[in-house]
C-alpha positions in Angstrom: -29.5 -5.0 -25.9 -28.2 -1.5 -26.9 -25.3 -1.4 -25.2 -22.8 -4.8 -24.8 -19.2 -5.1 -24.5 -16.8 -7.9 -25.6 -13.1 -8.2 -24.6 -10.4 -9.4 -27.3 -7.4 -9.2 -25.1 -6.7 -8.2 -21.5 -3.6 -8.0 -19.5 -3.8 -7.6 -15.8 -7.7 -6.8 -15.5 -7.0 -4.2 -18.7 -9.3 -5.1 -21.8 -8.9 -4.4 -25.4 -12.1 -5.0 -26.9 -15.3 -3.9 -28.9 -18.4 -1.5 -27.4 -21.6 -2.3 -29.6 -23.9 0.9 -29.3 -27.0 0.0 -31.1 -25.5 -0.6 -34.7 -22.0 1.6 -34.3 -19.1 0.0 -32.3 -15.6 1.5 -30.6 -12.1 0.2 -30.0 -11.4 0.0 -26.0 -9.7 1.6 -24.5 -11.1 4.7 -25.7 -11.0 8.3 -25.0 -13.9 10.6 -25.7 -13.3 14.3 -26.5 -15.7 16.7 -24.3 -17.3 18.7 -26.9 -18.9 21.6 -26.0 -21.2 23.1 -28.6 -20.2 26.6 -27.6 -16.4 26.3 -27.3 -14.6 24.0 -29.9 -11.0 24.7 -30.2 -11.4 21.3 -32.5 -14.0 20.5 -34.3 -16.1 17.4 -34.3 -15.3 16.6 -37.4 -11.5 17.5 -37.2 -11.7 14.8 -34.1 -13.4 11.9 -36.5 -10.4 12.7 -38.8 -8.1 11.8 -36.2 -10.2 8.0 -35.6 -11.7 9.1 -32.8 -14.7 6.8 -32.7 -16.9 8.8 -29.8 -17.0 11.8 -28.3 -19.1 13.1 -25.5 -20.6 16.2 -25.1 -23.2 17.3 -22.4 -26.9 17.4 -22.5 -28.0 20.1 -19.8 -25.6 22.6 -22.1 -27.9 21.4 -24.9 -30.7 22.1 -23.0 -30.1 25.4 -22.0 -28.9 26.8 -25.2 -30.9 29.2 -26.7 -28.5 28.8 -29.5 -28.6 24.9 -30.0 -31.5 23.7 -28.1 -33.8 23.6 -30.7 -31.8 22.8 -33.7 -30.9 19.8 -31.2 -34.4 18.0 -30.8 -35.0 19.0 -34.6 -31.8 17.6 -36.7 -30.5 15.4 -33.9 -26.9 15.6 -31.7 -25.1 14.0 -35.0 -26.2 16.2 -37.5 -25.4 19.5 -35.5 -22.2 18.6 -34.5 -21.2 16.9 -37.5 -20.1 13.7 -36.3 -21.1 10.4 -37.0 -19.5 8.5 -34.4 -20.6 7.6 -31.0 -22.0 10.3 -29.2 -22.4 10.0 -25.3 -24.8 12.4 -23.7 -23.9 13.7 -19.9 -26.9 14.6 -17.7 -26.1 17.7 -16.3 -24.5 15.7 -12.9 -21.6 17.7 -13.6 -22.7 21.6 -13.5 -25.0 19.8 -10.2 -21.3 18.9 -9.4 -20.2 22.8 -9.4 -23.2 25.0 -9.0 -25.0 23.0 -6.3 -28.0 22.5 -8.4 -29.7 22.1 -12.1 -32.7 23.3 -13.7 -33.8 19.8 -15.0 -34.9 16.5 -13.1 -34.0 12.9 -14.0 -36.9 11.7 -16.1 -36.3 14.9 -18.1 -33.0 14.9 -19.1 -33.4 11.5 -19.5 -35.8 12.4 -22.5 -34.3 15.5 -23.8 -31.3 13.0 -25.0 -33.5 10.5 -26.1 -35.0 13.4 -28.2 -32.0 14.6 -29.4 -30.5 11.4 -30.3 -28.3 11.0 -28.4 -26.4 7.3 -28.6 -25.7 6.8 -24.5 -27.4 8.6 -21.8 -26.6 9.1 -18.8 -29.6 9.7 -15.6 -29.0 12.7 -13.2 -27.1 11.2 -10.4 -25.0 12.7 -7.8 -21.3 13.2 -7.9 -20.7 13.3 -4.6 -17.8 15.3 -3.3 -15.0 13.0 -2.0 -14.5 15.6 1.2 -18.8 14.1 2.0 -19.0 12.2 5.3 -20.5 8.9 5.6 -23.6 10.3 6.0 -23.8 12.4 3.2 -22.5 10.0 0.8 -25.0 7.1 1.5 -28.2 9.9 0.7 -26.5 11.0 -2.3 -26.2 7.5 -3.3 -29.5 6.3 -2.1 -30.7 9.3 -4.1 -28.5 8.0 -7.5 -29.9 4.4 -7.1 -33.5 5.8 -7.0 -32.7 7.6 -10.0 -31.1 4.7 -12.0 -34.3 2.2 -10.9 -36.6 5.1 -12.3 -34.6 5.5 -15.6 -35.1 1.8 -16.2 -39.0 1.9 -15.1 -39.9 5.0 -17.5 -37.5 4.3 -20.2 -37.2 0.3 -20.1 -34.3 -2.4 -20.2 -33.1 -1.7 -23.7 -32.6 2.0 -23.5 -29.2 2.7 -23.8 -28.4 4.0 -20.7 -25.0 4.5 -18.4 -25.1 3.0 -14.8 -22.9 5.7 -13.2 -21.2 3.8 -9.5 -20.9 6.7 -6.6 -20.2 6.1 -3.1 -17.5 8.7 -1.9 -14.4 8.0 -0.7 -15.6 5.0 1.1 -14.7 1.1 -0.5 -18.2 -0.5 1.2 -20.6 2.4 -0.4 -19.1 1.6 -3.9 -19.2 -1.7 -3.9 -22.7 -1.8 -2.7 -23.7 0.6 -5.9 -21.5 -1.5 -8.2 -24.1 -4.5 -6.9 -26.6 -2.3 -7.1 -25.9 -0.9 -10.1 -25.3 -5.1 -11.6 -28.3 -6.0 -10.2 -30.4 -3.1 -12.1 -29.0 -4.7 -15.6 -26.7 -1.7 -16.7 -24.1 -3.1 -18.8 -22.3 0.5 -19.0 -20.9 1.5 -16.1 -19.1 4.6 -15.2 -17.1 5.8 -12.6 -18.3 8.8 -11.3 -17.2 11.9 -8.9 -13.7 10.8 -9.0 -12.3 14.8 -10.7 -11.7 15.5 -7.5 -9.3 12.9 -6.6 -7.3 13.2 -9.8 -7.2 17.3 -9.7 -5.4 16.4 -6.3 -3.3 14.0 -7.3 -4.9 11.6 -4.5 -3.9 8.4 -6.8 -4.3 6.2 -4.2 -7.5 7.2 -3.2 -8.4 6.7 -6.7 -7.3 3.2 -6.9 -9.3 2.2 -3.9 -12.5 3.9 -5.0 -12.1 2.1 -8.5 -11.1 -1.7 -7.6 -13.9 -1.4 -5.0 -16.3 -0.7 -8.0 -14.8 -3.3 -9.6 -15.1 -5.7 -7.1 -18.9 -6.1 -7.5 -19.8 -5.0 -11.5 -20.0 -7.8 -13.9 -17.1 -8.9 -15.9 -19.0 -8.3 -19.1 -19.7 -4.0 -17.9 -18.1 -1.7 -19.8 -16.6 0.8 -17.2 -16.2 4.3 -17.7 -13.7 6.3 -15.6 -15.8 10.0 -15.5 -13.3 12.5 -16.5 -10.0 11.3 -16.6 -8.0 13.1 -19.2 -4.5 13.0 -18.5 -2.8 10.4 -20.5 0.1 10.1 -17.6 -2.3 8.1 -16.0 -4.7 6.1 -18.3 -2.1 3.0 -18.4 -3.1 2.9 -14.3 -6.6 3.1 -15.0 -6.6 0.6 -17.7 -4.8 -2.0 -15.7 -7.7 -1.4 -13.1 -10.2 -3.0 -15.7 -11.2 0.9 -16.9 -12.3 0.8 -20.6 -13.2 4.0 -21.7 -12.4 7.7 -20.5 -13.0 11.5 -21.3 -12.2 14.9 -20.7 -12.1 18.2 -22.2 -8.5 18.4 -20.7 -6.5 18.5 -24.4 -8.8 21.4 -24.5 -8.7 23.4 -21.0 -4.8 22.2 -21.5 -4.6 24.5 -24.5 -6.6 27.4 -23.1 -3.9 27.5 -20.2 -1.0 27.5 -22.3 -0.2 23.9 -21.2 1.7 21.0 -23.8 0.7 17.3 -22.8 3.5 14.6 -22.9 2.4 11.4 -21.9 4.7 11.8 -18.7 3.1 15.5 -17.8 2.5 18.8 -19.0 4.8 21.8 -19.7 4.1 25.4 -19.9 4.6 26.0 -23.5 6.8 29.0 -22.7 9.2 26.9 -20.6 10.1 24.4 -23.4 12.7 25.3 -26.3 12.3 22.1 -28.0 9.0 20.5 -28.9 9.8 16.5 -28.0 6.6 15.2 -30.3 6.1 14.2 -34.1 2.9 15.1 -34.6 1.9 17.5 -37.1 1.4 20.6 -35.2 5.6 20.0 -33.2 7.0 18.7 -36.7 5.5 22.3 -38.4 6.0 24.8 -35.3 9.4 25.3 -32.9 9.0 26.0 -29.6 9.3 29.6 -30.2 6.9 29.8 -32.8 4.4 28.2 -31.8 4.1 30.3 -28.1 3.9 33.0 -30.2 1.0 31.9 -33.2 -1.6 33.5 -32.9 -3.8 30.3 -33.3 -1.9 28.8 -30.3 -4.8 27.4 -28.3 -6.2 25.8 -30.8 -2.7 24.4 -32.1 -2.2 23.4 -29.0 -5.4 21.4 -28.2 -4.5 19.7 -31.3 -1.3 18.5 -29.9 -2.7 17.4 -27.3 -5.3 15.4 -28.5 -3.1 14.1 -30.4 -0.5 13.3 -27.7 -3.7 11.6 -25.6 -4.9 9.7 -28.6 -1.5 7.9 -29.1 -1.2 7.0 -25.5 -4.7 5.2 -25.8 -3.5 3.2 -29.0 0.0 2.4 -27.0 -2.1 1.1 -24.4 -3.6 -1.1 -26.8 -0.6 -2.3 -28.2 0.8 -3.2 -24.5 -2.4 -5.1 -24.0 -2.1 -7.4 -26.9 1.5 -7.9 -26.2 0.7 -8.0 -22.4 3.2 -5.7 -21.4 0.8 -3.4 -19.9 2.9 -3.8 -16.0 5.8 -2.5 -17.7 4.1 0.4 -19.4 2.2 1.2 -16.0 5.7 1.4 -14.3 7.3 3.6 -16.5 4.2 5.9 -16.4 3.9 5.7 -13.1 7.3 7.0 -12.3 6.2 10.2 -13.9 5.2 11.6 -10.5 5.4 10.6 -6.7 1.9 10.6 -6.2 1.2 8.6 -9.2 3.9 6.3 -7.8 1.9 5.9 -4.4 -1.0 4.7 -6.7 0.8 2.1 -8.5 1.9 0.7 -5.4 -1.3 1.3 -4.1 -2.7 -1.1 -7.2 0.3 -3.9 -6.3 -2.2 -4.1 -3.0 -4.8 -5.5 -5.1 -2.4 -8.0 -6.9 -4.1 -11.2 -5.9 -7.4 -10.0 -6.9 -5.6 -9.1 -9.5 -4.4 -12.1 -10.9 -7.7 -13.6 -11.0 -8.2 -11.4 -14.0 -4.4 -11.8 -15.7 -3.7 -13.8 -18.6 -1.7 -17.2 -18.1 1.0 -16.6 -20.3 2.9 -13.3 -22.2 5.5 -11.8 -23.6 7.8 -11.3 -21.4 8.5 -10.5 -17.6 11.0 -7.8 -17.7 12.4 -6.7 -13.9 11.6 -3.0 -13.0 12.9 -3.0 -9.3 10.9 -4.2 -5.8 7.4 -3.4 -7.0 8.3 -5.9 -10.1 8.2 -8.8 -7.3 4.5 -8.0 -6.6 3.2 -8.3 -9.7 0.3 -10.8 -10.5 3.0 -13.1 -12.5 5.0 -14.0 -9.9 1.7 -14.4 -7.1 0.3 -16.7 -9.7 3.5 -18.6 -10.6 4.3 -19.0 -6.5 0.4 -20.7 -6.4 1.0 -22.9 -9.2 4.4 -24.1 -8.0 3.6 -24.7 -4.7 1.4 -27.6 -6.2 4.3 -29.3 -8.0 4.6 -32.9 -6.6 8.1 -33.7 -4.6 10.0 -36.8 -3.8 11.2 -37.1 0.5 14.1 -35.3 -0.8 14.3 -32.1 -2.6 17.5 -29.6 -3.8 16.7 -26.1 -4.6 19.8 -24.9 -6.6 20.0 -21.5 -7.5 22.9 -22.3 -9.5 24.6 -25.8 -11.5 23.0 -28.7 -12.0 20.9 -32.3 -10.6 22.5 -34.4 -8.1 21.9 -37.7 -7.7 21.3 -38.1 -4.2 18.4 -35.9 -4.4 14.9 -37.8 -5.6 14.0 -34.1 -7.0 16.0 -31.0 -8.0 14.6 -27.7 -8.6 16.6 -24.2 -9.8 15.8 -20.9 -9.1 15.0 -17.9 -10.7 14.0 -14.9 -8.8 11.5 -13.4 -8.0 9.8 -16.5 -9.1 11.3 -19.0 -6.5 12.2 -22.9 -7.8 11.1 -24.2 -10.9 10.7 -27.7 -12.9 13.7 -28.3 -15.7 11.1 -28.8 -18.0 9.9 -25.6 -17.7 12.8 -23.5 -18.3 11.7 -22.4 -21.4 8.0 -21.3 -20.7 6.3 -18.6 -19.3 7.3 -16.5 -16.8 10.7 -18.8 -16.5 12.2 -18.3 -19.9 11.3 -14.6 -21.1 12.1 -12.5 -18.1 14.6 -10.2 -18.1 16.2 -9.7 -14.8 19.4 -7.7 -13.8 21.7 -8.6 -11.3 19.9 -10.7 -8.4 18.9 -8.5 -6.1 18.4 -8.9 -2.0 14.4 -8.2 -2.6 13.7 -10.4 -5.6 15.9 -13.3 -3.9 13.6 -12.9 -0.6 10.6 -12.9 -3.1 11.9 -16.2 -4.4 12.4 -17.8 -1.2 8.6 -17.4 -0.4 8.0 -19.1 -3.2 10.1 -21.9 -1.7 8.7 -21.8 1.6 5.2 -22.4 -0.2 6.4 -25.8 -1.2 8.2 -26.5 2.0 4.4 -25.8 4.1 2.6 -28.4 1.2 5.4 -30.9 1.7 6.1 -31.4 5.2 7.1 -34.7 4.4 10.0 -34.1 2.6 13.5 -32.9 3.1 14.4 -29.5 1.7 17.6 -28.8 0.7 19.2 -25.1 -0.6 22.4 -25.3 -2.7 23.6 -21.0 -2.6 26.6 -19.1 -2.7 27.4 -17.8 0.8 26.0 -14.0 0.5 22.4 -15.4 0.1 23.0 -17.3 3.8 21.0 -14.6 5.9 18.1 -14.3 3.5 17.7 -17.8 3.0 17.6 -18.0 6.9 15.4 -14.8 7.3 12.8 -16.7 5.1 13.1 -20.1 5.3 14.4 -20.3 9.2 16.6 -23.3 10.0 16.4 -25.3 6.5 19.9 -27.4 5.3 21.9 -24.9 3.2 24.9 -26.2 1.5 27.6 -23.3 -0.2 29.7 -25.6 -2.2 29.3 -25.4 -6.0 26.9 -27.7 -7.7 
């Protein structure tokens, strides 16, 4: 196979793992750097110096360039852009995307990067717009799917193409291309016609469009998220299951005068400190660097570099499996990138089918912290815990004799086993002071175990202030105020 994918770690349904493309591999996640041929603020082979491992740059360009074309099919993509990395080839989908149309069919672009040499290719399919209607959107898709079966027929099962997933705005139509798309054999997978929804900050919108991929694409695809370049947003993305990225946005950044943070963007003329230490901030004030005369270019730099080190943080969170805390904190950037993260606490028990068993840590952000896939999966395994006929749920002091089993509680978990005090998500999690919203959380963890033991006699030992949550969520069940 030319293309296969292998995940080391993974947190939530986030992977860090290894993309084989024919005999060169990349680190996921991974962003690749839109290069185009004509406009390079940064070089190729600056961005290899950085450890970038891909790049992508866009084949109909190629095509069309009086200037490149020809060197292209002669020397190879590699050679002409100096870099010997991954290079991913786009189809021309894009300028079809914007101008409506594109000199170039499927089978052709297929072949021109083939000829080139090109490492991934990508068929001609159609982004559709997410303001399409229902009826537009399942053409365009029946069009794309009739495109992808013909790139497999002419080119065969080893070629190492990308299986781009469209559908709209509509959850059905892309999980019926991620089957689709499955079904065909494509183990690379991206994401596509989803610009739109980001330049609009419609972050819920994107989360649906992307689990619902998701949803039907084999565990072992690699998934591509088509032109997200805003490292404000990749921990979101990742957390979805999204592996790699791109954008030319450190570069179209630059060009507008705009310095990435991985919390937003500035305009470079509205900040008087530069709050980064790469190269570029550590050389240049504030001051001087609106006014070098190299600025775009300095700029693109930083913000590469800026977007490179969210990627490797990402990383980081993913072996450690922090990556809900680092999606919080990002995520409180911006309201609508807010409404996404909420959006994505939705989706929590499909979710946790994908989440590791045990981490870190459990550190408690506020309410969205009690929909986390932790807590759903630690309510579904406690709810199985075997009970005597009588059963005290203390949420604070000790065991009581009268009792045939005591439980404690920690919220937003809900009752736990003494022996497991110590273990995951029990022992590290980091809560402030109890809260009304992660004691309620709690309590349905208790009621769980009440409706799977109907046999048995439950028993709450609180302190008084907890009285009309306890009876909000567990109705007319024997709570006792005295200390234990």
């Amino acid at each position: 196979m030319a293309i296969a994918f292998e995940s080391l770690y993974s947190d939530i349904a986030g992977r860090s793992g290894k993309l084989t493309v024919g005999k060169k591999t990349i680190r996921t996640p991974a962003l690749l750097p839109v290069v185009n041929p004509h406009l390079q603020l940064v070089t190729p082979a600056e961005i290899r110096k950085m450890g970038v491992e891909a790049i992508i740059t866009n084949a109909y360009i190629f095509s069309q360039s009086r200037q490149f074309r020809e060197r292209a099919l002669e020397e190879g993509l590699h050679k002409v852009l100096d870099f010997d990395g991954v290079i991913m080839t786009d189809s021309g989908s894009f300028q079809l995307s914007v101008y409506g149309q594109v000199s170039i069919t499927n089978t052709e672009t297929l072949a021109f990067q083939r000829d080139i040499r090109s490492d991934i290719w990508v068929p001609l399919d159609i982004p559709t717009s997410p303001a399409s209607d229902r009826a537009t959107t399942e053409r365009e898709l029946a069009i794309t799917m009739e495109r992808l079966k013909e790139a497999k027929e002419v080119f065969g099962p080893d070629a190492p193409l990308a299986g781009p997933v469209q559908g709209g705005i509509f959850p059905d139509l892309r999980e019926r291309a991620g089957r689709e798309v499955a079904d065909l054999g494509f183990s690379f997978c991206p994401i596509g016609a989803v610009v739109p929804l980001m330049e609009a900050y419609r972050y819920k919108d994107l989360v649906s469009v992307v689990m619902a991929a998701k949803r039907t694409l084999p565990p072992s695809a690699c998934i591509h998220l088509f032109g997200a370049g805003h490292p404000s947003m990749f921990a979101l993305a990742t957390a979805m299951g999204c592996d790699l990225f791109d954008s030319a946005a450190y570069a179209l950044y630059a060009k507008d005068g705009r310095y990435m943070t991985p919390h937003g963007s500035y305009r470079i003329g509205e900040l008087i400190d530069l709050p980064c230490a790469c190269a570029v901030c550590r050389k240049y004030t504030a001051e001087e660097l609106t006014q070098a005369p190299d600025r775009e270019r300095l700029l693109a730099l930083h913000n590469l570099h800026v977007t490179l080190a969210e990627i490797a943080r990402i990383r980081q969170a993913i072996f450690d499996g922090t990556l809900w805390e680092l999606v919080d904190e990002r995520c409180r950037a911006h309201p609508q990138l807010l409404a996404g993260f909420r959006a994505l606490l939705n989706h929590a028990p499909e979710l946790a089918r994908h989440d590791r068993v045990s981490k870190r840590r459990f550190f408690y952000r506020g309410d969205e912290s009690c929909q986390r896939t932790e807590v759903l999966r630690y309510q579904e395994t406690i709810a199985r815990v075997q009970v005597g006929k009588t059963v005290l749920v203390a949420f604070e002091g000790g065991e009581r004799d009268e009792f045939a089993t005591t439980l404690f509680f920690k919220p937003p978990f809900g009752p736990y086993l003494r022996e497991l005090k110590e273990t995951f998500p029990i022992g590290p999690c980091e809560i402030p002071d109890w809260d009304d919203a992660m004691v309620r959380k709690g309590l349905e963890g208790v009621r769980l175990l009440v409706g799977k033991n109907p046999d048995s006699r439950f028993t709450i030992s609180a302190p008084a202030r907890w009285n009309p949550i306890i009876r909000e969520v567990l109705g007319n069940i024997e709570v006792r105020n005295d200390a234990v």
